[in-house]
N, C-alpha and C positions, 0 to 999 in steps of 0.2 A: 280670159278665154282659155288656154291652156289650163286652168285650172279648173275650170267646167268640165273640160275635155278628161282631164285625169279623175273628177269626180265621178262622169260616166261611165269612164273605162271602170274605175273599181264598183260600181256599183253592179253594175254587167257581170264583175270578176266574183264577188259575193254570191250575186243572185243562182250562179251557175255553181257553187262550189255549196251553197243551198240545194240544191234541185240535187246535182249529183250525193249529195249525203242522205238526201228523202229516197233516192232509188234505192241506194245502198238500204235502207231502212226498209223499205219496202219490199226491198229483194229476202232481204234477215226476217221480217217476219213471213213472209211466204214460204221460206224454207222452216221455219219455226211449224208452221199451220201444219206444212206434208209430213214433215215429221211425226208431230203429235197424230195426224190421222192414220200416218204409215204401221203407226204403236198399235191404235185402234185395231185396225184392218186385217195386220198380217199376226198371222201365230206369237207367240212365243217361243223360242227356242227349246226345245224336247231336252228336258236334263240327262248329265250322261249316266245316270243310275235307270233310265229309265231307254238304255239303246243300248242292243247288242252289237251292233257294229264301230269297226274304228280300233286304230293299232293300241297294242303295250306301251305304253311308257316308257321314255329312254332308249327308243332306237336312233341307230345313227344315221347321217344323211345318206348315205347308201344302203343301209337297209327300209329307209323308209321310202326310197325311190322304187327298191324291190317290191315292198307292199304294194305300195299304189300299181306298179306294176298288173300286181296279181291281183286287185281290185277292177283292174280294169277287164284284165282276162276272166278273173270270173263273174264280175255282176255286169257286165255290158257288151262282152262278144257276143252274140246268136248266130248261130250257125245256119246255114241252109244248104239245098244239095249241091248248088256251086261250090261251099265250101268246105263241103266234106260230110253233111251231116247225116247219118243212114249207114245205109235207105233205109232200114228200121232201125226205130228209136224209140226214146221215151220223152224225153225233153230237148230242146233244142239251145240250151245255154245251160251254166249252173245257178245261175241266179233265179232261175225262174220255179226252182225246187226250193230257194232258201229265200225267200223273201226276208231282207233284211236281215242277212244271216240266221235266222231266226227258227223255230220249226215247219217243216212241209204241213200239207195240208191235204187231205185225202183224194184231191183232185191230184197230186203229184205222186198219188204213193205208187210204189215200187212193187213187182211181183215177183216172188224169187221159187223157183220149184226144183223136183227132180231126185233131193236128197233126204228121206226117209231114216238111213243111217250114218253111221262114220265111215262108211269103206269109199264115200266119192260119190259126186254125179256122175248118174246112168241115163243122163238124158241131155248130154253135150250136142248128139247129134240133129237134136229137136230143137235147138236155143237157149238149153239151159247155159248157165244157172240161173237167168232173168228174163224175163219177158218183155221184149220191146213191142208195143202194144200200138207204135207208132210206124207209118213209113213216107217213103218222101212219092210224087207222083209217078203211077209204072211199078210200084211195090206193093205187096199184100203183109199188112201187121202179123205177129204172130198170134198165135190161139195157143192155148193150153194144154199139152197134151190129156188124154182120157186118163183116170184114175190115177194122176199121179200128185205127192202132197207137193204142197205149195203154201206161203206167207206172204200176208203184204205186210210192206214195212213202209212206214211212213220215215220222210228223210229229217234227221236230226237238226237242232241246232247248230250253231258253229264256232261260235265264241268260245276261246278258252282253250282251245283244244292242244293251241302248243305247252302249255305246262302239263296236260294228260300224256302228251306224247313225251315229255322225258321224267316219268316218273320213275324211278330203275324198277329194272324185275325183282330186284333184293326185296325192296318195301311191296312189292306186290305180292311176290311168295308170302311174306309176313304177316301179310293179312290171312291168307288160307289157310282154311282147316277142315280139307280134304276130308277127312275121319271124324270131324262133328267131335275132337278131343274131349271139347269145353263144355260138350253138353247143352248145348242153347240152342238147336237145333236147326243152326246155321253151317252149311260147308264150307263153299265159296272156294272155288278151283280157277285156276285160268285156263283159257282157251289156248293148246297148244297148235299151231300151224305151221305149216311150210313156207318157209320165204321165200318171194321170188327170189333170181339173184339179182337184182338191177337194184334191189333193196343195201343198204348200208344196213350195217347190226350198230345198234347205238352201246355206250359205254357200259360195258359190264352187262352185256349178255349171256341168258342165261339160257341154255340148251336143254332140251330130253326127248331122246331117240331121234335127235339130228330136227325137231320143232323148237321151235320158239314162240314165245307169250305174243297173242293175238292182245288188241285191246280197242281195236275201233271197230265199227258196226255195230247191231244189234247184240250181236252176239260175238261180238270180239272176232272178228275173223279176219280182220283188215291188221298186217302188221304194223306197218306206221302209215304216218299222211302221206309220203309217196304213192304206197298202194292203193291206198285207198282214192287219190284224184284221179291216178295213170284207169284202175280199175271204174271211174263213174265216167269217163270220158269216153272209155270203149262201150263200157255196159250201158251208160243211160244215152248217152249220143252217139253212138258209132264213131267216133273218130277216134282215128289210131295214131299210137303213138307209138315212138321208138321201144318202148317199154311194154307197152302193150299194142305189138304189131298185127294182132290177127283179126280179119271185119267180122264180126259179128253174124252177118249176111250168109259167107261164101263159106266162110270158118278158114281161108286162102291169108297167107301173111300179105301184106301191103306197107308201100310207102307211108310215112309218117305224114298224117294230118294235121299235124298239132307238134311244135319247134320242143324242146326239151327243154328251152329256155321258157316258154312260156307256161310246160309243165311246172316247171318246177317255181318259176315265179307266185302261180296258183297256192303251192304247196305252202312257200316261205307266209302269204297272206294267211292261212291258215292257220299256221302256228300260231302268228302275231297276230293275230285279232286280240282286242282286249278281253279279260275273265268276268264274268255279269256281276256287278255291284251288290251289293243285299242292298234292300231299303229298308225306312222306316223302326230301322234294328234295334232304337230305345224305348218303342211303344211298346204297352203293356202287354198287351195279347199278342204280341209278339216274341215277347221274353218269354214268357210263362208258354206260347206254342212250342217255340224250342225245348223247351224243359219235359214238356209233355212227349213232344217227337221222341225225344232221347230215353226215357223212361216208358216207353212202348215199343220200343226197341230196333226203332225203326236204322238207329244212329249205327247197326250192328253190321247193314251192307253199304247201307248214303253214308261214308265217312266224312266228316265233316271238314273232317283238314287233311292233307298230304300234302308231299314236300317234292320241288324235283330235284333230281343230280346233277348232273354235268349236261351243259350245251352248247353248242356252237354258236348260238344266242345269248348272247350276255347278261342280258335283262329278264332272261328264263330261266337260269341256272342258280340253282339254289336257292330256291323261296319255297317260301310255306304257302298256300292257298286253300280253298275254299270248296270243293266242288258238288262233296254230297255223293263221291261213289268209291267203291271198294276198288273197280276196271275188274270185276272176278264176274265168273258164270253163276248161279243161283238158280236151282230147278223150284218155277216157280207154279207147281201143279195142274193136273190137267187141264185146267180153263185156261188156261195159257198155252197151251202144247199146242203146236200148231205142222207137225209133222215136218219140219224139215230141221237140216242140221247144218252146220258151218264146220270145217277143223274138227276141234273134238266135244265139241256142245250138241246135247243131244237136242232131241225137238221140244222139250221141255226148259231147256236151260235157255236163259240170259241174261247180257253183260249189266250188271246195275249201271242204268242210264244215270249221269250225273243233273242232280236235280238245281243247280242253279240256272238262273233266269225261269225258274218256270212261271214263274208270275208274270214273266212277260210274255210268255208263248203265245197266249192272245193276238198280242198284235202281226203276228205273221199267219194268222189263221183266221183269219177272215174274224175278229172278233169272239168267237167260241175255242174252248179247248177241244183240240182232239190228242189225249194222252196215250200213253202204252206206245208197245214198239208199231202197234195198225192203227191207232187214233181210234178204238173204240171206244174209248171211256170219254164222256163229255164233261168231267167234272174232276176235281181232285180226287172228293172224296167218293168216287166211281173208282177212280184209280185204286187210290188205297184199299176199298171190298174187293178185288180181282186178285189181290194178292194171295196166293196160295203156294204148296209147299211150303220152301222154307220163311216165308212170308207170312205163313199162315198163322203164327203167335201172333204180331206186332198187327194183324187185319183184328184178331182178337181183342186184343190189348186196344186199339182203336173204337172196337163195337160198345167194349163195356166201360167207355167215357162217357163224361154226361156232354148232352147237346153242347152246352157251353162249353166244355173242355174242344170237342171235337171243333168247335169252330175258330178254340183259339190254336190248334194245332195245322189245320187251315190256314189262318190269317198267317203265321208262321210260313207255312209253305209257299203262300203267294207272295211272300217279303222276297224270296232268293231270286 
């Protein structure tokens, strides 16, 4: 009897140490099944040659907590009139202009008037220098005043921009040739402006008649990213900051809307955003577009390589990079002139926009290119016929390629 009794016991003991191995097995292949459908179902992850967002390489745990920081202040704050935004405005966050850091988009572009010459805006007391086109409930947007010029500027990419920002003035002067010396009918000047004082001068500044080298905006007129976040925050949001205390609205100084800390958190993401990958770089029409790019002369303002100096970023100081621009002014002939002026670029001048990632511009622009500093040109090679003044060899040099050439100088362009 007792031995009955222990047969059943372990038979019970089996049957159940069975059952619970079939669930187990049954639990392992139902996560097996979600899995493989999971694959199915959801995307694949976006390679990082092909995203312009996301930091450098080699930051440390306190400057990456600073990014993210300023990832969070600029791709997910929105501002509203509780929190300061206005009353006229353009945008109501930063992200909402840089989709994926990426290029604006003609819905976002930017209106800047008032400045005809170098002696300043004369129409401070109307809203210049930008047009906030927006305002919050109880406000009327602004209008444009009669007769006076005016640009739209679509807002730039973002990526990259801390190694633009310490590239020295030394190697920038170095590039210009103000007097056309060399005969190639290339000048290439920098844009000299007035620094706030809230502005730090970076190592090895380089001064004339109390200016200094502009090199952000369209036309270089932003000294460094300080100025340029302090100055989109007041200009395209109304919100004031310590730095940029005056509203926009009243033209009255005001309390700070916006922490210093959270300035400048903005600014550090900016630097450290990563530089845009090239793709594709050992396909054929690829090799031989570059080749062609360079022997059309195009390589003579998109410099292909620069180096920076000294940084208070460690992972930014002293490397070589990639970007495809001179940071100089370029009078780029009348179809370009668009009557207004920044610092000391006339209405015809601007800063060679740095041509990497342009092959990803798509994807923050709703699918189509819109290039040039207003998004007029719907194509590359739109872009490239616009090219006039000092541009105007290398639009040449381009015309008198054959089809095939031109499309592997192209494919070339859309790699960066």
């Amino acid at each position: 009897m007792p031995n009955l009794i222990i047969n059943i016991y372990n038979n019970k003991l089996n049957f159940g140490r069975q059952f619970i191995m079939k669930r187990k097995i049954i639990y392992l292949l139902s996560v097996l099944i979600i899995v493989a459908a999971c694959k199915k179902i959801l995307p694949k992850a976006t390679p990082d040659d092909e995203l312009l967002d996301g930091p450098v390489e080699g930051l440390s745990t306190g400057e990456t907590k600073q990014f993210l920081a300023g990832d969070i202040a600029f791709n997910s704050e929105v501002f509203t009139d509780e929190t300061g935004l206005g009353p006229v405005f353009v945008a109501n966050s930063c992200g909402s202009c840089h989709a994926g850091d990426g290029k604006g988009h003609p819905f976002t572009t930017l209106t800047r008037f008032g400045q005809t010459d170098t002696s300043g805006n004369k129409y401070l007391h109307l809203g210049g220098p930008q047009l906030q086109n927006r305002a919050i409930p109880g406000y009327t947007p602004e209008s444009l005043p009669a007769n006076v010029g005016f640009v739209k500027i679509l807002p730039p990419a973002n990526t990259g921009l801390g190694y633009l920002d310490a590239v020295s003035d030394a190697d920038i002067l170095n590039m210009a040739d103000p007097l056309d010396q060399n005969g190639d009918g290339i000048s290439g000047i920098p844009n000299w402006v007035k620094v706030p004082a809230y502005c730090q001068l970076r190592a090895g500044a380089i001064t004339k008649n109390g200016k200094h080298i502009g090199r952000f905006g369209k036309k270089g007129a932003a000294y460094d990213l300080l100025q340029q976040t302090a100055n989109a925050y007041s200009q395209d949001m109304g919100i004031n900051s310590s730095y940029e205390p005056y509203d926009t609205y009243s033209g009255l100084e005001q309390d700070p809307e916006v922490s210093n800390e959270t300035v400048n958190a903005v600014v550090f993401y900016l630097k450290t955003l990563k530089a845009p990958s090239q793709r594709n770089q050992k396909e054929a029409d690829v090799v031989a577009g570059k080749q062609l790019f360079i022997s059309a002369g195009c390589e003579k303002c998109h410099r292909s390589e620069l180096k920076t100096g000294p940084s208070n970023i460690n992972v930014l100081a002293n490397k070589v990079f990639y970007p495809y621009t001179d940071l100089l002014l370029h009078d780029m002939g009348s179809a370009l002139d668009d009557h207004y002026t920044e610092g000391s670029a006339t209405t015809a001048e601007w800063r060679t926009p740095a041509l990497w990632g342009l092959g990803l511009s798509k994807n923050s622009q709703g699918g189509n290119y819109f290039l040039m500093h207003d998004g007029r040109a719907k194509s590359i090679r739109e872009a490239i016929l616009l090219h006039g003044g000092e541009g105007q060899n290398s639009t040449s040099n381009f015309k008198n390629l054959s089809e095939s050439e031109q499309q592997k100088l192209i494919r070339f362009l859309e790699s960066l």
